[in-house]
Each structure stands twice: as structure tokens, then as C-alpha cells.
C-alpha positions in Angstrom: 34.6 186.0 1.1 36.4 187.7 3.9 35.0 187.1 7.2 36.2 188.1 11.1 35.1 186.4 14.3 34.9 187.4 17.5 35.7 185.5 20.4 36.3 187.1 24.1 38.0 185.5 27.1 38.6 186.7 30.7 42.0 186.2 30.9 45.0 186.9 28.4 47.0 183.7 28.6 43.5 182.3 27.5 43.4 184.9 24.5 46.4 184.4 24.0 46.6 180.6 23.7 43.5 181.0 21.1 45.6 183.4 19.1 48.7 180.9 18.8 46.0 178.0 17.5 44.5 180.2 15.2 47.4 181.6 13.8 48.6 177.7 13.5 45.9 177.2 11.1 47.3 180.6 8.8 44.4 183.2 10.1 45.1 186.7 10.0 44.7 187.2 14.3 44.3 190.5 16.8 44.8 190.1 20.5 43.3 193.2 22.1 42.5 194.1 25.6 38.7 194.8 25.6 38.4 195.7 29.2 37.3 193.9 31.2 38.1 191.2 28.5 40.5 190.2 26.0 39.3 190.2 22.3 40.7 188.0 19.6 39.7 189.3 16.3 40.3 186.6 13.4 40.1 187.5 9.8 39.9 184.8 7.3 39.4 184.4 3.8 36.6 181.7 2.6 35.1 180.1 0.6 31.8 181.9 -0.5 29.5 178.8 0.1 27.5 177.7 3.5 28.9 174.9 4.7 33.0 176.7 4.9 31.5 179.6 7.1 29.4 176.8 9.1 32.8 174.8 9.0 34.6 177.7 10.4 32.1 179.2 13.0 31.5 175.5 14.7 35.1 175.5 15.0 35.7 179.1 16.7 32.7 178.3 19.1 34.7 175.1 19.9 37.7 176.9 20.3 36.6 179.4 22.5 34.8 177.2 24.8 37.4 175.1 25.3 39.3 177.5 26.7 37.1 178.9 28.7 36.0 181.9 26.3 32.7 182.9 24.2 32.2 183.1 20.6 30.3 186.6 20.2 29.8 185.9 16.5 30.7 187.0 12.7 30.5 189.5 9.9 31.6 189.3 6.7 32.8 191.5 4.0 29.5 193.0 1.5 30.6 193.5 -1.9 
């Protein structure tokens, strides 16, 4: 199932550290300015079961917050 995440941070080097990380990991990744923030849109491809989208929003919520930035949720592809 295709899925994109949304996480927003106040600064760009912020964004755009959380861009290089996800884009380690072989996510699809936007950096956008969102004034007055900077989006990073992340579009993966999962799994269609609960526990990889659980896997994969506890880990952009821990992302985010660890760089100082907010998780503002998901959506997903409807087929």
C-alpha cells in the first residue's frame, strides 16, 4: 500500500537533515518550504498489514521529534 507522511520542522537544516535519514532508508522524500515551516513529504510503499504502517509511523514520530520537528500524520493510497 502506498502511504505519505507528514512531518514539519521550523528550520530547514532540521528538514533537511530528516530528508537525508529518510532517504538513507530508500523513501521517496520532498523538502518544501511550507511557510512559516518546512515540510518533508515521505512516500513509501508497505506492506498492506497493521503492524508495517504502525512500524513506520512510530518511527517518523521519532524522527521528527528528535530533531526538533512534529509528525502531522498519514494518508494512504484507496484503491
Amino acid at each position: 500500500m502506498k502511504v505519505w507522511h507528514y512531518l514539519y520542522f521550523n528550520t530547514r537544516p532540521e528538514a533537511a537533515s530528516a530528508t537525508d535519514r529518510l532517504r538513507t532508508t530508500g523513501n521517496s522524500v520532498e523538502l518544501r518550504q511550507s511557510d512559516p515551516q518546512w515540510l518533508v513529504l515521505v512516500e513509501q510503499d508497505l506492506p498492506a498489514t497493521n503492524e508495517a504502517l504502525e512500524g513506520s509511523i512510530a518511527h517518523m514520530e521519532s524522527l521528527a521529534e528528535s530533531l526538533g520537528g512534529e509528525y502531522d500524520g498519514w494518508e494512504r493510497e484507496v484503491s
